[in-house]
C-alpha positions as CSV (number, residue, x, y, z in Angstrom):
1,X,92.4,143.8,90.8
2,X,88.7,144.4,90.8
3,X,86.0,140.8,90.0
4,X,85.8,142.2,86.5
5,X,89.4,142.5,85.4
6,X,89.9,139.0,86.9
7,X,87.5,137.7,85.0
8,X,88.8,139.4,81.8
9,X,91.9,138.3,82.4
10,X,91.1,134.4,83.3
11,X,89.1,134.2,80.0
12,X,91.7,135.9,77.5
13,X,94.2,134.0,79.3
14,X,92.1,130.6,78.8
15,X,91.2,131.4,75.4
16,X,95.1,131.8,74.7
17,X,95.6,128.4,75.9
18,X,92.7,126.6,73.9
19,X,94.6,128.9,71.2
20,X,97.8,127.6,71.4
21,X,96.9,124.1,72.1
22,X,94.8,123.7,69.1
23,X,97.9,125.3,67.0
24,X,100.2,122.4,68.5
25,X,97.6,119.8,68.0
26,X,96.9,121.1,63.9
27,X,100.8,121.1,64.2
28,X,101.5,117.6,65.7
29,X,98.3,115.4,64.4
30,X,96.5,117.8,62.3
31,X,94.3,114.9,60.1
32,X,92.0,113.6,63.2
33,X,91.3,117.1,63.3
34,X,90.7,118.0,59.9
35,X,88.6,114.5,59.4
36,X,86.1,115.5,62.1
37,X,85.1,118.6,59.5
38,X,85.2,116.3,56.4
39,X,88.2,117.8,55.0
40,X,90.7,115.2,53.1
41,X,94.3,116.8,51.2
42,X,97.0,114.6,49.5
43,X,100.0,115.3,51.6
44,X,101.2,118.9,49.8
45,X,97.8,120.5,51.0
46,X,98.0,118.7,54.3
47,X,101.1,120.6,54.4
48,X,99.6,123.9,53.4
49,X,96.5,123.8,55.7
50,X,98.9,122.4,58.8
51,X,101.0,125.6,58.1
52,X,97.8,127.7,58.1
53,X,95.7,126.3,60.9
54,X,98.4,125.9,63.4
55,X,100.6,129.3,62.8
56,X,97.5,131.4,62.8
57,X,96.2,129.9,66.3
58,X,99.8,129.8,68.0
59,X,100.0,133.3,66.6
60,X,96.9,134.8,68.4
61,X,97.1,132.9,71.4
62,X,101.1,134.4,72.0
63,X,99.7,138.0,70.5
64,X,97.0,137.6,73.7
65,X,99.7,136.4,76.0
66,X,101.4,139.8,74.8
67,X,98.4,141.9,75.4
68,X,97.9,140.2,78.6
69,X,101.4,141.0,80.2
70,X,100.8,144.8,80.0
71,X,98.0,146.7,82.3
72,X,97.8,149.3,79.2
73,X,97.4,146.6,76.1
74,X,95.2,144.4,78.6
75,X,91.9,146.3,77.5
76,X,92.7,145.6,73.7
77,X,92.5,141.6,74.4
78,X,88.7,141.2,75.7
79,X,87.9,143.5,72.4
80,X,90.0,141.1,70.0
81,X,88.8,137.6,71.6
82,X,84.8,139.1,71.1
83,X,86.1,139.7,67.2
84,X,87.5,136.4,66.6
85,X,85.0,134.5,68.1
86,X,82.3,136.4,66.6
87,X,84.1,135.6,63.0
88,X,84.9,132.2,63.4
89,X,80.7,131.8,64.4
90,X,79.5,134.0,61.7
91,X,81.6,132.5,59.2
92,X,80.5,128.7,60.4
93,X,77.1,129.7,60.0
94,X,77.4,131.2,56.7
């Protein structure tokens, strides 16, 4: 495998684990989290953002795993990590 597909897939591969780690910790102990943004729910919308926050990262991060495991999927996941970093930014800095 040339540098450049190593490279490509180290960084999906570590973005899928700060993916899925973030999803188990907004899973596990989501209100340190959710404090550190200054956002405070009763416990019905903890429950609702827990549910959001955590099944949309552990989603991702196992859809990259996916795309990771096959040579022919494995170009789609640089593409999709460039997209959902670039939303998450814009839409911070909105």
């Amino acid at each position: 495998m040339p540098t450049r597909e190593k490279l490509e897939h180290a960084f999906v591969g570590l973005t899928g684990l700060i993916l899925l780690a973030a999803g188990i910790a907004y899973l596990l102990v989501p209100q340190p989290l959710f404090d550190q943004v200054g956002i405070t729910a009763g416990s019905e919308g903890m429950a609702d953002l827990r549910t959001t926050y955590a099944s949309g990262h552990v989603a991702v991060a196992l859809f990259l795993v996916w795309l990771r495991s096959n040579k022919a999927r494995r170009s789609l996941a640089l593409p999709l990590v460039f997209i959902l970093l670039a939303t998450v930014s814009l839409a911070r800095g909105y």
